[in-house]
N, CA, C and O atoms as a GROMACS GRO file, in nm:
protein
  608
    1UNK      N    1  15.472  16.754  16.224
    1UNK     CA    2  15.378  16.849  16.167
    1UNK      C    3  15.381  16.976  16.252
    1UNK      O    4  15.357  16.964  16.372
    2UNK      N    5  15.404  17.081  16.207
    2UNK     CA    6  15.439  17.215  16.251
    2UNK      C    7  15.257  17.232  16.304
    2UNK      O    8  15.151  17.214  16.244
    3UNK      N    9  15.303  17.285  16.486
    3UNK     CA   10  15.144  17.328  16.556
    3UNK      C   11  15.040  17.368  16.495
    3UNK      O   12  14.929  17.317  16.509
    4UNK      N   13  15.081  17.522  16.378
    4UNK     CA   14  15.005  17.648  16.294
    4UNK      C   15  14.929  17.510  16.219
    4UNK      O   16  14.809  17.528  16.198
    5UNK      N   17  14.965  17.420  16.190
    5UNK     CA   18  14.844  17.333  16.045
    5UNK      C   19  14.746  17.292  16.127
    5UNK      O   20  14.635  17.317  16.081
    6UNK      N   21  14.747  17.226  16.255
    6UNK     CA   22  14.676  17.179  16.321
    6UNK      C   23  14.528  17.244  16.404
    6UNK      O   24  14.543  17.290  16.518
    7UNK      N   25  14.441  17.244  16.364
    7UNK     CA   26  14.352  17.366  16.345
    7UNK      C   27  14.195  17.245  16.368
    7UNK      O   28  14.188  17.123  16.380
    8UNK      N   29  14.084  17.360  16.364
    8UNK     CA   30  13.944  17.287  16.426
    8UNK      C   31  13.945  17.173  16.292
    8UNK      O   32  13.920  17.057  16.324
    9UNK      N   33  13.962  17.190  16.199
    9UNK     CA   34  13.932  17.128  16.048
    9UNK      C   35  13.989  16.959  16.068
    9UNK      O   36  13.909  16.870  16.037
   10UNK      N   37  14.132  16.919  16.122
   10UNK     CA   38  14.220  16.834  16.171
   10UNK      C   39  14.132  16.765  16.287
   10UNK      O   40  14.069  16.660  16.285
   11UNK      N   41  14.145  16.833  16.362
   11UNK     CA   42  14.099  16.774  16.488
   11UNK      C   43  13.897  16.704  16.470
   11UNK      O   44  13.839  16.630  16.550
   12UNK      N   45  13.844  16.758  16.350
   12UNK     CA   46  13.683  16.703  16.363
   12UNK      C   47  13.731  16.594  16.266
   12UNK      O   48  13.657  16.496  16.260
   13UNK      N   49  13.819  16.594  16.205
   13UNK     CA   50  13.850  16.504  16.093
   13UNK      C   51  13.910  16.336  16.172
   13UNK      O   52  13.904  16.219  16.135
   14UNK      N   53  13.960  16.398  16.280
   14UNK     CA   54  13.999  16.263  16.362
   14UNK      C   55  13.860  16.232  16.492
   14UNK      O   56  13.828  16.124  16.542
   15UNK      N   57  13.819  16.331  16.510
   15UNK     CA   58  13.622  16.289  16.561
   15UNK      C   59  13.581  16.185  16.461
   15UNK      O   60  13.552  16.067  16.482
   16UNK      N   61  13.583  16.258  16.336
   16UNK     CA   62  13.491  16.154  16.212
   16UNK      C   63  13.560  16.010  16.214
   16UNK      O   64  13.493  15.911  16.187
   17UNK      N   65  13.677  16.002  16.243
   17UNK     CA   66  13.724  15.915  16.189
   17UNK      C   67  13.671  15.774  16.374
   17UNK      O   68  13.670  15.652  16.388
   18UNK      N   69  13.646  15.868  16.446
   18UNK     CA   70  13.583  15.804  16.549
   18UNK      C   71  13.438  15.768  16.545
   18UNK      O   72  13.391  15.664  16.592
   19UNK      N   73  13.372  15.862  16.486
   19UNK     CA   74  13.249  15.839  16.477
   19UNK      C   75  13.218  15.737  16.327
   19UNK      O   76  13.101  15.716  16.294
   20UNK      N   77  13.339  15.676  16.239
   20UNK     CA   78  13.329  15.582  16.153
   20UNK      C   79  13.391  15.473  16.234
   20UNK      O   80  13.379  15.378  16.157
   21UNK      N   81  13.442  15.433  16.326
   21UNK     CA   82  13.457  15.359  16.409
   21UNK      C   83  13.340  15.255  16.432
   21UNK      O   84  13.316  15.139  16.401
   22UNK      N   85  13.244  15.414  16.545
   22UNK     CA   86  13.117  15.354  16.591
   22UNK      C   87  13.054  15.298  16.468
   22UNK      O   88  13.023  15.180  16.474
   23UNK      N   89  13.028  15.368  16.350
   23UNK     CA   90  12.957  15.312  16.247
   23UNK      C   91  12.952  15.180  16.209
   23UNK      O   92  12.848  15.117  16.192
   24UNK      N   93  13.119  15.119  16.190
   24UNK     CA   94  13.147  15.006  16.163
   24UNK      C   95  13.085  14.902  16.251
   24UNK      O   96  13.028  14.798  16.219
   25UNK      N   97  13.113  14.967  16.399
   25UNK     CA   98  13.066  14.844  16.518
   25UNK      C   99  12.871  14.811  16.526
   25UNK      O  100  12.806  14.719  16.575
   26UNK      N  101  12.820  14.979  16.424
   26UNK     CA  102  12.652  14.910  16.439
   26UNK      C  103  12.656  14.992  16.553
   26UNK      O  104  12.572  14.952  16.633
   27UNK      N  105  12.725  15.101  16.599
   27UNK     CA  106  12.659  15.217  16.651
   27UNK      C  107  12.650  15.346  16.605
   27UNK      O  108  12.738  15.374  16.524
   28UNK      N  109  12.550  15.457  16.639
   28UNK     CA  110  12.526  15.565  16.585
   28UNK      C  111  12.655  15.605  16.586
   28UNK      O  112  12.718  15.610  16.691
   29UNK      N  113  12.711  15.639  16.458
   29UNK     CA  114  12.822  15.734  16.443
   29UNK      C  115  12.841  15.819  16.496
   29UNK      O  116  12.818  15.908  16.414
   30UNK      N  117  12.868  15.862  16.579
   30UNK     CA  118  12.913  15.975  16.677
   30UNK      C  119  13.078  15.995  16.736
   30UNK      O  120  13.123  15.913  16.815
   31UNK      N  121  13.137  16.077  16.702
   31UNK     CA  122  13.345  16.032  16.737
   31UNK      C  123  13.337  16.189  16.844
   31UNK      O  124  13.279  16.296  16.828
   32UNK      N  125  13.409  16.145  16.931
   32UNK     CA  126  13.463  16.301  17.007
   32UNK      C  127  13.615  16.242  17.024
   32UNK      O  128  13.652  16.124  17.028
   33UNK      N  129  13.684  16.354  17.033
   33UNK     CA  130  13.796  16.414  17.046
   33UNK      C  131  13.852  16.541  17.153
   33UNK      O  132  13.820  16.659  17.138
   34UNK      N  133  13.945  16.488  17.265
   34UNK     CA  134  13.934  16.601  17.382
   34UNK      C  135  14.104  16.672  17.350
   34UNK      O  136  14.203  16.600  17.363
   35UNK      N  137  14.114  16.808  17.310
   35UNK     CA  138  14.240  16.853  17.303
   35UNK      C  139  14.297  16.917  17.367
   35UNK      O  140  14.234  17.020  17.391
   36UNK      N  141  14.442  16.912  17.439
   36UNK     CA  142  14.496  16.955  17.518
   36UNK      C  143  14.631  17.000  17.423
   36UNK      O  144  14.690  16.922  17.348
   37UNK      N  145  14.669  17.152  17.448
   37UNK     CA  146  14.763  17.206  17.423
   37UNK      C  147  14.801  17.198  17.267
   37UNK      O  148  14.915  17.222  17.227
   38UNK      N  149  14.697  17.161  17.184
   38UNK     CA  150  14.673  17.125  17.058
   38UNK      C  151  14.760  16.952  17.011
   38UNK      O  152  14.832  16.906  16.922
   39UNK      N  153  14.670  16.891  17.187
   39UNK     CA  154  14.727  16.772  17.141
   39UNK      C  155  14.635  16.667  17.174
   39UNK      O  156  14.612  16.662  17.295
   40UNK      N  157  14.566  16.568  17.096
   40UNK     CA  158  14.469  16.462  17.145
   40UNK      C  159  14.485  16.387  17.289
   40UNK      O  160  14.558  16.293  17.319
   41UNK      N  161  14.420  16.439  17.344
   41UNK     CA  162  14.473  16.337  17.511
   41UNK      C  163  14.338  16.225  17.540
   41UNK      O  164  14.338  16.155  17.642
   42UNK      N  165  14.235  16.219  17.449
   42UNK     CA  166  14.104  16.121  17.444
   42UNK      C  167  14.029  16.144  17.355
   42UNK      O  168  13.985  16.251  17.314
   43UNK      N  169  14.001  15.981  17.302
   43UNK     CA  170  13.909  16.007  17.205
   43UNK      C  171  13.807  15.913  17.221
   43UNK      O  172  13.821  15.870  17.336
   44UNK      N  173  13.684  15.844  17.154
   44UNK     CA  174  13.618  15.746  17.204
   44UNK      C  175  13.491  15.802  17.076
   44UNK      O  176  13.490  15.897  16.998
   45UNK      N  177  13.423  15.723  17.097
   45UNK     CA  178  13.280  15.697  16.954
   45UNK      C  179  13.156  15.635  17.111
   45UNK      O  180  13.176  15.602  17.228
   46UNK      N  181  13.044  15.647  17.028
   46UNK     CA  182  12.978  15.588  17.059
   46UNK      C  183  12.964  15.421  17.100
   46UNK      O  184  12.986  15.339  17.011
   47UNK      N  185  12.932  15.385  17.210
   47UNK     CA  186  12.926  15.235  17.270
   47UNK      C  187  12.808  15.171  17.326
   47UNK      O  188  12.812  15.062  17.382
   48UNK      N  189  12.698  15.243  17.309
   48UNK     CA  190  12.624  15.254  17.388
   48UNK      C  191  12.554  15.103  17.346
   48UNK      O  192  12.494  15.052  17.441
   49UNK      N  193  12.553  15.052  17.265
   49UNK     CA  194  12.513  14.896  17.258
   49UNK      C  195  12.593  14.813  17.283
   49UNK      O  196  12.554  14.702  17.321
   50UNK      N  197  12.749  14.845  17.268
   50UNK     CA  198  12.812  14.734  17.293
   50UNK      C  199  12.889  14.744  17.483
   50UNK      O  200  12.950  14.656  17.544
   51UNK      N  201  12.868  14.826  17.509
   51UNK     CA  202  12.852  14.856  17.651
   51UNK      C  203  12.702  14.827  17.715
   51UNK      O  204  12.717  14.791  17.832
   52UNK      N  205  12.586  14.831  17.683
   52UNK     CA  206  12.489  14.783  17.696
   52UNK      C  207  12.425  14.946  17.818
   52UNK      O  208  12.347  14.940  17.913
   53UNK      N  209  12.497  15.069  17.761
   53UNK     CA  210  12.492  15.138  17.850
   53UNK      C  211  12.394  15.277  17.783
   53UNK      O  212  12.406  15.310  17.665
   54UNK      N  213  12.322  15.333  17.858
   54UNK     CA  214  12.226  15.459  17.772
   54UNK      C  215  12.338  15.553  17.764
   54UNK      O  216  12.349  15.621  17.662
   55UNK      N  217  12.430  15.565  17.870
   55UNK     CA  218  12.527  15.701  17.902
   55UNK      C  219  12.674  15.672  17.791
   55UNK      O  220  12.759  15.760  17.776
   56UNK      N  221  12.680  15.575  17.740
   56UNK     CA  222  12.815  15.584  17.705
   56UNK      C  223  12.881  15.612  17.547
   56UNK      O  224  12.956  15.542  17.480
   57UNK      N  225  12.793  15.796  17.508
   57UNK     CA  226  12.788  15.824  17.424
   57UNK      C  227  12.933  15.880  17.427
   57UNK      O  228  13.016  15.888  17.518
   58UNK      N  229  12.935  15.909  17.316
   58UNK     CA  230  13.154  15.927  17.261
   58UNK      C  231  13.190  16.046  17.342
   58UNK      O  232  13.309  16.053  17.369
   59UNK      N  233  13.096  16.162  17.395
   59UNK     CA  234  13.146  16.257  17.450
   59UNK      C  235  13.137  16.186  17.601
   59UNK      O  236  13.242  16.150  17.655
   60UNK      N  237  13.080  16.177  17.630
   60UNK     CA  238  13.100  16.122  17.784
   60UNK      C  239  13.233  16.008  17.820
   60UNK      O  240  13.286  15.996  17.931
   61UNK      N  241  13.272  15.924  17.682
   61UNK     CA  242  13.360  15.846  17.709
   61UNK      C  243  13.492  15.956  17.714
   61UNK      O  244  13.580  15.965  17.800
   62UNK      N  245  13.474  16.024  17.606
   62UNK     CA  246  13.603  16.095  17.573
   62UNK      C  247  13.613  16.192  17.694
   62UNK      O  248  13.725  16.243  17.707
   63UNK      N  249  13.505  16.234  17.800
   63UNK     CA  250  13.549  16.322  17.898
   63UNK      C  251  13.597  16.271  18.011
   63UNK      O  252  13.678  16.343  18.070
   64UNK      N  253  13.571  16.160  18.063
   64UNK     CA  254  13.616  16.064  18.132
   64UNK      C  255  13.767  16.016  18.099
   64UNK      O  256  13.846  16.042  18.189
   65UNK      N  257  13.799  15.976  18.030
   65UNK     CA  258  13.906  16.013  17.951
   65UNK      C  259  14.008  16.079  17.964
   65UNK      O  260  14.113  16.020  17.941
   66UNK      N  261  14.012  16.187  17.997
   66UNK     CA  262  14.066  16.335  17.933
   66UNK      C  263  14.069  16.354  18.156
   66UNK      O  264  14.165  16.378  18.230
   67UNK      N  265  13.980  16.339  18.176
   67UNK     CA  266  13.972  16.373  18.313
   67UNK      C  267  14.074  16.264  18.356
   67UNK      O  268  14.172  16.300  18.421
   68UNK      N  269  14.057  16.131  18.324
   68UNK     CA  270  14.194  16.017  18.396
   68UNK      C  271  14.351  16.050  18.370
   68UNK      O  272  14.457  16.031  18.429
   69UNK      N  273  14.297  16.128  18.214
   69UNK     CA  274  14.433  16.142  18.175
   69UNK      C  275  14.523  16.280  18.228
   69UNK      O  276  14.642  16.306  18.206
   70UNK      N  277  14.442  16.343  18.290
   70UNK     CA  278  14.478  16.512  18.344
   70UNK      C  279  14.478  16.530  18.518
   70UNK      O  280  14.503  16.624  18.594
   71UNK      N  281  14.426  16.366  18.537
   71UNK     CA  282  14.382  16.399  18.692
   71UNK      C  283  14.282  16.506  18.732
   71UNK      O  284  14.272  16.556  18.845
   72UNK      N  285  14.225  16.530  18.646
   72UNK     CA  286  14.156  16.648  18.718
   72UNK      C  287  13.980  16.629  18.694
   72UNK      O  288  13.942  16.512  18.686
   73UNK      N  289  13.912  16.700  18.686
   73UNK     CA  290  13.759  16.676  18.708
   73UNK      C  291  13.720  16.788  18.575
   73UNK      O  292  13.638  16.773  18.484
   74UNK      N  293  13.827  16.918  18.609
   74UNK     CA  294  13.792  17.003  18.479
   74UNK      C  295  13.937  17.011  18.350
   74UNK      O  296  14.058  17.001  18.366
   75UNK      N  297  13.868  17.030  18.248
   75UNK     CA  298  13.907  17.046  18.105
   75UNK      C  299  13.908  17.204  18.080
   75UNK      O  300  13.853  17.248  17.979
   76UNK      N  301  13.964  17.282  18.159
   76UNK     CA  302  13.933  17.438  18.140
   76UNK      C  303  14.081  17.452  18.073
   76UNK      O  304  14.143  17.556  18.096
   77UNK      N  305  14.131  17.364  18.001
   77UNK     CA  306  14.229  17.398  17.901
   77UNK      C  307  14.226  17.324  17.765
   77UNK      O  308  14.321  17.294  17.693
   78UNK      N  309  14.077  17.301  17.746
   78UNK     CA  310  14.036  17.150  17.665
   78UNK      C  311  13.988  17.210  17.585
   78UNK      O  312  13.925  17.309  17.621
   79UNK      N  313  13.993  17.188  17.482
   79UNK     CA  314  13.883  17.156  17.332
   79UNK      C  315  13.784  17.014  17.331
   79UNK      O  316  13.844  16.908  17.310
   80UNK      N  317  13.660  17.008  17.349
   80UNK     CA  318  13.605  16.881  17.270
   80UNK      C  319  13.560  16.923  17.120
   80UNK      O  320  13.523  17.038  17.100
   81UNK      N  321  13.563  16.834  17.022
   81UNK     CA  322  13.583  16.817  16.947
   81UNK      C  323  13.451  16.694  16.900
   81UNK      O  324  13.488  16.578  16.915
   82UNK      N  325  13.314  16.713  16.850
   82UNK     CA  326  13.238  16.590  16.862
   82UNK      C  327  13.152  16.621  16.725
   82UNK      O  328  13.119  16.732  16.685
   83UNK      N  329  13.127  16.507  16.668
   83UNK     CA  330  13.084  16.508  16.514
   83UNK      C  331  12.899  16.516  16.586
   83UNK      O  332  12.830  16.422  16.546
   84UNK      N  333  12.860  16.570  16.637
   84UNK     CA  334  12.720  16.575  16.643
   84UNK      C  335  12.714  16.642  16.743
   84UNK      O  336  12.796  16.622  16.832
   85UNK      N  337  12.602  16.756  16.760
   85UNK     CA  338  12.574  16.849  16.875
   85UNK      C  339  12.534  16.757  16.983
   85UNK      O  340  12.440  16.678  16.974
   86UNK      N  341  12.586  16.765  17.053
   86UNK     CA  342  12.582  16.696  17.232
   86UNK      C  343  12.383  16.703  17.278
   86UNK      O  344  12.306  16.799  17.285
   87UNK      N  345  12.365  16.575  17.297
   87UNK     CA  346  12.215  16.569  17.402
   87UNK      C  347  12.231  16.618  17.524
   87UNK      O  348  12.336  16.588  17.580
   88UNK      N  349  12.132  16.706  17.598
   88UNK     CA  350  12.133  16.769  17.706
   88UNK      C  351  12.203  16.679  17.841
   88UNK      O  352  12.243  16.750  17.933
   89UNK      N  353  12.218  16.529  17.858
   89UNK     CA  354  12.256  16.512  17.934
   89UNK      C  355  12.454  16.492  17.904
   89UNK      O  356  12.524  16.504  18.004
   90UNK      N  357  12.510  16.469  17.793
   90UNK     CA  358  12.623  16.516  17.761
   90UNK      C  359  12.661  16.658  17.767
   90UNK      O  360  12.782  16.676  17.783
   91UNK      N  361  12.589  16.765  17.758
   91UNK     CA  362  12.585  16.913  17.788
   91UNK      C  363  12.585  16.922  17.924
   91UNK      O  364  12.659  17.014  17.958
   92UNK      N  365  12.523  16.855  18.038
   92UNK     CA  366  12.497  16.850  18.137
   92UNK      C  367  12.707  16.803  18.199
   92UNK      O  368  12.769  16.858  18.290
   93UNK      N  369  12.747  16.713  18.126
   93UNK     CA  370  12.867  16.668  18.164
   93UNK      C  371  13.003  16.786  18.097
   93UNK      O  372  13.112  16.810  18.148
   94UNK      N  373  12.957  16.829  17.996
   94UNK     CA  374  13.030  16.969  17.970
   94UNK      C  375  13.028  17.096  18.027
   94UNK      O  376  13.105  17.191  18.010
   95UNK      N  377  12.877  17.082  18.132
   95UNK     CA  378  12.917  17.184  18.191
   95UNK      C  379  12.981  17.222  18.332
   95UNK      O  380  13.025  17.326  18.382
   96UNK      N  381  12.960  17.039  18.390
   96UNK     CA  382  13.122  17.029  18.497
   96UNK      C  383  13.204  17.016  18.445
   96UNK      O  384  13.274  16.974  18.537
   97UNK      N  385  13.266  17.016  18.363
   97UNK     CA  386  13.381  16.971  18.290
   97UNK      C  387  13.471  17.063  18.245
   97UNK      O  388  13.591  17.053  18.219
   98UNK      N  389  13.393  17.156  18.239
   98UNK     CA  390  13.423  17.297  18.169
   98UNK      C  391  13.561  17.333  18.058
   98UNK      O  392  13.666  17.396  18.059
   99UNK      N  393  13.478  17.247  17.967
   99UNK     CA  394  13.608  17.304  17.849
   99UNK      C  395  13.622  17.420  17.795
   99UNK      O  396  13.515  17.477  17.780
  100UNK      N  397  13.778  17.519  17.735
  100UNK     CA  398  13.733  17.576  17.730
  100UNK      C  399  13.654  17.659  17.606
  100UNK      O  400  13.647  17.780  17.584
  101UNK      N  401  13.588  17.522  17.523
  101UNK     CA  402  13.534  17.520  17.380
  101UNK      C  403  13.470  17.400  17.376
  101UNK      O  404  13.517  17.307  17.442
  102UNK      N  405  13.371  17.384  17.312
  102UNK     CA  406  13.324  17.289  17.237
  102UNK      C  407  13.279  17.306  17.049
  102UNK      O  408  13.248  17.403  16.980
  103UNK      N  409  13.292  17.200  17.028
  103UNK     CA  410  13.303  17.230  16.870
  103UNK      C  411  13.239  17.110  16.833
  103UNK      O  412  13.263  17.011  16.902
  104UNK      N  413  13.155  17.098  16.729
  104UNK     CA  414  13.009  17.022  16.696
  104UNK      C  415  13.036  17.035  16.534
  104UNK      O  416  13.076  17.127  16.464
  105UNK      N  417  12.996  16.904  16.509
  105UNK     CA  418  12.987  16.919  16.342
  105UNK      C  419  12.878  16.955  16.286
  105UNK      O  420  12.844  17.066  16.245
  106UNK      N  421  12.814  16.839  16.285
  106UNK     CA  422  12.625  16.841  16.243
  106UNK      C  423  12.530  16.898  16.388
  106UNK      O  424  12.540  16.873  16.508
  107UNK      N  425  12.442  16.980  16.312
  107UNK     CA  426  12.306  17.010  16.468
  107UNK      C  427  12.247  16.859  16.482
  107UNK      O  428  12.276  16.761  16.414
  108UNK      N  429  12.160  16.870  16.586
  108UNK     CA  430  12.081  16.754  16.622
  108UNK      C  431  11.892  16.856  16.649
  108UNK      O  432  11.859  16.888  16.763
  109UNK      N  433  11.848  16.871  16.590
  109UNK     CA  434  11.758  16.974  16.632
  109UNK      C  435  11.629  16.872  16.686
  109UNK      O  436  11.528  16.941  16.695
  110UNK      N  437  11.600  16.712  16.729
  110UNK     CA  438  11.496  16.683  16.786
  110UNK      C  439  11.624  16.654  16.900
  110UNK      O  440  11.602  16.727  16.997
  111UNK      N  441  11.702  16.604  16.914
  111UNK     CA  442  11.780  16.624  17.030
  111UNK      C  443  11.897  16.650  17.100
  111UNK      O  444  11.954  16.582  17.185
  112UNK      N  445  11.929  16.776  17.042
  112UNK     CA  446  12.032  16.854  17.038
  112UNK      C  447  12.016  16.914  17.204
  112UNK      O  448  11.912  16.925  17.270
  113UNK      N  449  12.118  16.936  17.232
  113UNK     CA  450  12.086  17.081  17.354
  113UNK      C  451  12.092  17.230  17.375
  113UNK      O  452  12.090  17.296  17.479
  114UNK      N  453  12.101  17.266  17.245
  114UNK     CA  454  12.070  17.379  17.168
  114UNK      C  455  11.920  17.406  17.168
  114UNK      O  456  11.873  17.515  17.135
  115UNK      N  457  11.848  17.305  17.206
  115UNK     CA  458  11.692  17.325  17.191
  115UNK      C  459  11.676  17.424  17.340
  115UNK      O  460  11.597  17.517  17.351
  116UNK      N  461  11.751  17.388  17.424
  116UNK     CA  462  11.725  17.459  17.596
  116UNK      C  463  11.799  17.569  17.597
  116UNK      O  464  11.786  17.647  17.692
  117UNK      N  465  11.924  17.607  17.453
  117UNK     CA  466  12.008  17.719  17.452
  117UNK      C  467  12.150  17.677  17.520
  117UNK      O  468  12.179  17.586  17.598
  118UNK      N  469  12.209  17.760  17.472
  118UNK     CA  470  12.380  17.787  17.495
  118UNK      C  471  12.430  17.798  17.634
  118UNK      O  472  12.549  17.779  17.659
  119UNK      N  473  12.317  17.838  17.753
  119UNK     CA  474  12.302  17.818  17.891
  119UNK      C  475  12.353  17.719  17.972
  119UNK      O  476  12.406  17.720  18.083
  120UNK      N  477  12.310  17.582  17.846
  120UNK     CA  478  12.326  17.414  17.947
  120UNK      C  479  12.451  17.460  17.973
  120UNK      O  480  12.483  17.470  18.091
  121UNK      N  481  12.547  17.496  17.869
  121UNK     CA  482  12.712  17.488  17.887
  121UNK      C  483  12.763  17.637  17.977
  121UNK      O  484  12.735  17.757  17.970
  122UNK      N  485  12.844  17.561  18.055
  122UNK     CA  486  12.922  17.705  18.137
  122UNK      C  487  12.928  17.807  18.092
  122UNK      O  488  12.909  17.828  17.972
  123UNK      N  489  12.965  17.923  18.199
  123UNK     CA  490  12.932  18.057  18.086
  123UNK      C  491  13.088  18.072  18.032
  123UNK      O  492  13.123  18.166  17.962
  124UNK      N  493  13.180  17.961  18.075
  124UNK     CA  494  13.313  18.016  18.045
  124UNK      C  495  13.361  17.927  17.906
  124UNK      O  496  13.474  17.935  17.857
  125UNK      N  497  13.238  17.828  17.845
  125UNK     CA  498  13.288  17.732  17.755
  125UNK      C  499  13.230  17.790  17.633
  125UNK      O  500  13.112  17.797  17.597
  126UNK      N  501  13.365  17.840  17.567
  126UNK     CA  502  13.277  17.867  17.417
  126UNK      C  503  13.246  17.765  17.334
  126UNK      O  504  13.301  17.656  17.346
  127UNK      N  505  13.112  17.802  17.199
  127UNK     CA  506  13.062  17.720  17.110
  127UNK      C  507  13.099  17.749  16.987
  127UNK      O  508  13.090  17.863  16.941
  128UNK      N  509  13.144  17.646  16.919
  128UNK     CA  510  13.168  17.643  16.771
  128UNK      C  511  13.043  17.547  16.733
  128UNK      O  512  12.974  17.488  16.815
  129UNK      N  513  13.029  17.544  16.592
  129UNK     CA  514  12.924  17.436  16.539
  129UNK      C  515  13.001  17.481  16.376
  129UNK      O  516  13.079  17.572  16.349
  130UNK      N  517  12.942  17.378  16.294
  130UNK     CA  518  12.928  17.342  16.115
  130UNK      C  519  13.058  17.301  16.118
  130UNK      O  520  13.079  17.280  15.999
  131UNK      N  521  13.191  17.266  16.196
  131UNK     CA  522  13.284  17.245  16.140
  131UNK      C  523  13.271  17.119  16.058
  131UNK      O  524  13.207  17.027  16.110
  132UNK      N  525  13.332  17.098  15.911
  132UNK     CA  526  13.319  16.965  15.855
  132UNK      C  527  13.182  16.909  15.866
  132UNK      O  528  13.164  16.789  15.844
  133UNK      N  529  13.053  17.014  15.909
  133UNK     CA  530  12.917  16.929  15.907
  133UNK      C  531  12.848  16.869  15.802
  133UNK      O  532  12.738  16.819  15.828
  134UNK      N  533  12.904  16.861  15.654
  134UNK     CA  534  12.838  16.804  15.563
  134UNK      C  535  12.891  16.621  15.539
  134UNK      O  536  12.834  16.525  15.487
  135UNK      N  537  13.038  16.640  15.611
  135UNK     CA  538  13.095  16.502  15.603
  135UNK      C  539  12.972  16.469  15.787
  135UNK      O  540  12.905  16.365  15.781
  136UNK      N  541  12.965  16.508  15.849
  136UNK     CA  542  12.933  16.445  15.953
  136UNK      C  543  12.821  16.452  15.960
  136UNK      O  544  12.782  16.373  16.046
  137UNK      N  545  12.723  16.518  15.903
  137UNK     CA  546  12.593  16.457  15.847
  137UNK      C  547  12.582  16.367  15.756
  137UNK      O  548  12.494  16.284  15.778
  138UNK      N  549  12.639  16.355  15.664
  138UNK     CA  550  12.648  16.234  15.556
  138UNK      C  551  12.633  16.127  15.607
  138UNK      O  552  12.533  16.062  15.576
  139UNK      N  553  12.707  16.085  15.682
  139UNK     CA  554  12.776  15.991  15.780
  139UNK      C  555  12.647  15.936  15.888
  139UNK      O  556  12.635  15.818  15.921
  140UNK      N  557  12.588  16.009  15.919
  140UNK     CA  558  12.455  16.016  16.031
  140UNK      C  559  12.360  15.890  15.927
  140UNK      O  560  12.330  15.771  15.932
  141UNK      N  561  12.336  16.025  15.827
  141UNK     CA  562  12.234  16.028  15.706
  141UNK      C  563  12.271  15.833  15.642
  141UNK      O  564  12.188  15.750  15.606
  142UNK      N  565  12.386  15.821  15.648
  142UNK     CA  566  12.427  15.680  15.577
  142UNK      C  567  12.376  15.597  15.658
  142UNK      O  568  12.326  15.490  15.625
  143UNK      N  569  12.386  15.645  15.789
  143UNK     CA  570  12.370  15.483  15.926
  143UNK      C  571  12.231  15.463  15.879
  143UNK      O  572  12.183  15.362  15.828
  144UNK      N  573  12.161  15.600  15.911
  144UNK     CA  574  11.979  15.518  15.929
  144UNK      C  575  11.947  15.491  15.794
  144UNK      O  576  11.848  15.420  15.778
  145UNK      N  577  12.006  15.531  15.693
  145UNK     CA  578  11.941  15.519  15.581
  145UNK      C  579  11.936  15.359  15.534
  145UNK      O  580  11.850  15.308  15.463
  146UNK      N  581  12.072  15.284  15.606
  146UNK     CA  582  12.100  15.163  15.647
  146UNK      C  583  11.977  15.071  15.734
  146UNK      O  584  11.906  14.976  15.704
  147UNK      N  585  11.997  15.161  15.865
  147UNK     CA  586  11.925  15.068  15.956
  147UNK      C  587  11.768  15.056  15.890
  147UNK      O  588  11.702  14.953  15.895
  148UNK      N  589  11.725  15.176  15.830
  148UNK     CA  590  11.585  15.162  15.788
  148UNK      C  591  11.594  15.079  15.649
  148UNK      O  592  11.484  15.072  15.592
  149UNK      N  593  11.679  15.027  15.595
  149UNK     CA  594  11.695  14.928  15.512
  149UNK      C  595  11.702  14.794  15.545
  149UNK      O  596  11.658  14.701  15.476
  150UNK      N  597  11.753  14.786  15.645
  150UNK     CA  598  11.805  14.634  15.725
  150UNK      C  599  11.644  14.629  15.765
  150UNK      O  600  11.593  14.518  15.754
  151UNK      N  601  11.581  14.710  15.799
  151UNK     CA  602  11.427  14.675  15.884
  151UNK      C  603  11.306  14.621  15.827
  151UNK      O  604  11.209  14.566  15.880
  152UNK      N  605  11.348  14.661  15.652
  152UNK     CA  606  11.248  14.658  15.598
  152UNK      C  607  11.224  14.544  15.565
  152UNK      O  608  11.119  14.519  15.505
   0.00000   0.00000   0.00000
């Protein structure tokens, strides 16, 4: 596949397909994707139940990741790539990390980190948001609409 096709649209499309991962396993759908040189070097979903862990949301796996796979601590040649706006303590890990983009499908507006502003993240990491956000809200919108079914 010639580089020019491979674009933000591709790359949230293989997030989603991470964050239908988590879905399947009975965790919040959430997929990240870390890109290097317009090439996937980590990806990971949400685990945080089946890791039994609060921290081991898909962006934190996928930066960890990306850092084993680069040797290095920073991503200042990275794209993340994550079907849901990052919680302040994943913002908190993007902003050592320093990619040099982040890109978000759906907002999270009760716990997004957009609520504290564009600040959490380095001043050198730019922000994208809405890419593909109606498939990656759908997707959100399907889990609980689920779990609050299973409850009832």
């Amino acid at each position: 596949m010639p580089l020019s096709i491979l674009g933000d649209d591709h790359f949230m499309h293989q997030a989603l397909l991470e964050a239908r991962r988590a879905f399947d396993d009975g965790e919040v759908p959430v997929g990240a994707v870390v890109v290097c040189e317009n090439r996937i070097i980590a990806r990971s979903h949400n685990q945080v139940e089946k890791l039994q862990d609060p921290s081991a949301h898909a962006e934190m796996l996928a930066i960890t990741a990306a850092c084993t796979h680069l040797g290095s601590k920073v991503l200042n040649q990275c794209t993340l790539y994550v079907t849901l706006e990052p919680c302040p303590m994943c913002a908190g890990a993007l902003y050592w990390s320093r990619p040099v983009r982040v890109v978000y499908g759906a907002g999270d507006e009760k716990r997004g980190f957009m609520r504290y502003g564009k600040e959490v993240l380095h001043p050198s990491t730019k922000l994208e948001y809405g890419v593909r956000h109606d498939e990656c809200a759908a997707l959100l919108k399907e889990f609980f609409a689920l779990r609050r079914e299973i409850s009832t």
